[in-house]
C-alpha positions in Angstrom: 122.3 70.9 2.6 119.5 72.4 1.8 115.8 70.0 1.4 116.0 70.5 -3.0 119.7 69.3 -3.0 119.0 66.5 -0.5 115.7 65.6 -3.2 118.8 65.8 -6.5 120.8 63.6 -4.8 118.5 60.7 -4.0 116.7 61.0 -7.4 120.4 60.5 -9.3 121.0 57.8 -6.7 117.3 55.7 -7.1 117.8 56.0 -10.9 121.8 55.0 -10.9 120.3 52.0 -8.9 117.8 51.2 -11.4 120.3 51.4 -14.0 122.8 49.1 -12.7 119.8 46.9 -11.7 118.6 47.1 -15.4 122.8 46.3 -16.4 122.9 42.9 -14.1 119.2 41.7 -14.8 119.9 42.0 -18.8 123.0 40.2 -18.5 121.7 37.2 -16.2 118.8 36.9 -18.1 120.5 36.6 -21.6 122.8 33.8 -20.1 119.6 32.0 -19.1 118.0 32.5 -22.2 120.7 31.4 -24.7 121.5 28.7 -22.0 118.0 27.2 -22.2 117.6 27.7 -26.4 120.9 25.1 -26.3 119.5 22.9 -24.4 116.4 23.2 -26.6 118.6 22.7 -29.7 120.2 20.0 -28.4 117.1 17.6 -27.3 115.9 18.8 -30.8 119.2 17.3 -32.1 118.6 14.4 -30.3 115.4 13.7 -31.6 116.3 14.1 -34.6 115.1 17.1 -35.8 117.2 19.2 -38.1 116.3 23.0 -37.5 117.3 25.0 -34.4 116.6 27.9 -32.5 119.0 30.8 -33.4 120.9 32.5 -30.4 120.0 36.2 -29.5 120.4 38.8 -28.0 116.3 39.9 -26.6 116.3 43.2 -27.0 112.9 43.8 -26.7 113.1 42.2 -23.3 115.7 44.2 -22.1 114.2 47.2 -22.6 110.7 46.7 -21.5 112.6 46.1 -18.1 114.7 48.6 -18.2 111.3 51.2 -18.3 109.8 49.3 -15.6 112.8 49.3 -13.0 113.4 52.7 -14.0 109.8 53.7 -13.5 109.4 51.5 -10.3 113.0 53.3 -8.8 111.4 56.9 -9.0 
């Protein structure tokens, strides 16, 4: 193999990894996000508030990771 092949291969592999980083990162951190506005919601319940937080998705977020681990893995 010669040196530019060997240099293709470990950029794909670096930026596969930051994808799949990106994939499990964005999925833990919406179940802990939606996990914690419940809570939220529910001491608000409690307390006898009558608005709540609405459940989402943070796109934003997600995204603004997803550039850094993608810049970071280069």
């Amino acid at each position: 193999m010669s040196t530019k092949n060997i240099k293709k291969i470990i950029m794909i592999e670096s930026t596969l990894y930051g994808v799949i980083r990106s994939i499990l990162s964005a999925i833990v951190a919406t179940l802990l996000y939606n996990r914690h506005i419940s809570e939220l919601n529910n001491i608000s319940l409690d307390g006898g508030f009558t608005k709540t937080v609405a459940h989402n998705i943070p796109f934003k977020y997600i995204f603004n990771n997803y550039l850094k681990e993608e810049i970071m893995s280069i």
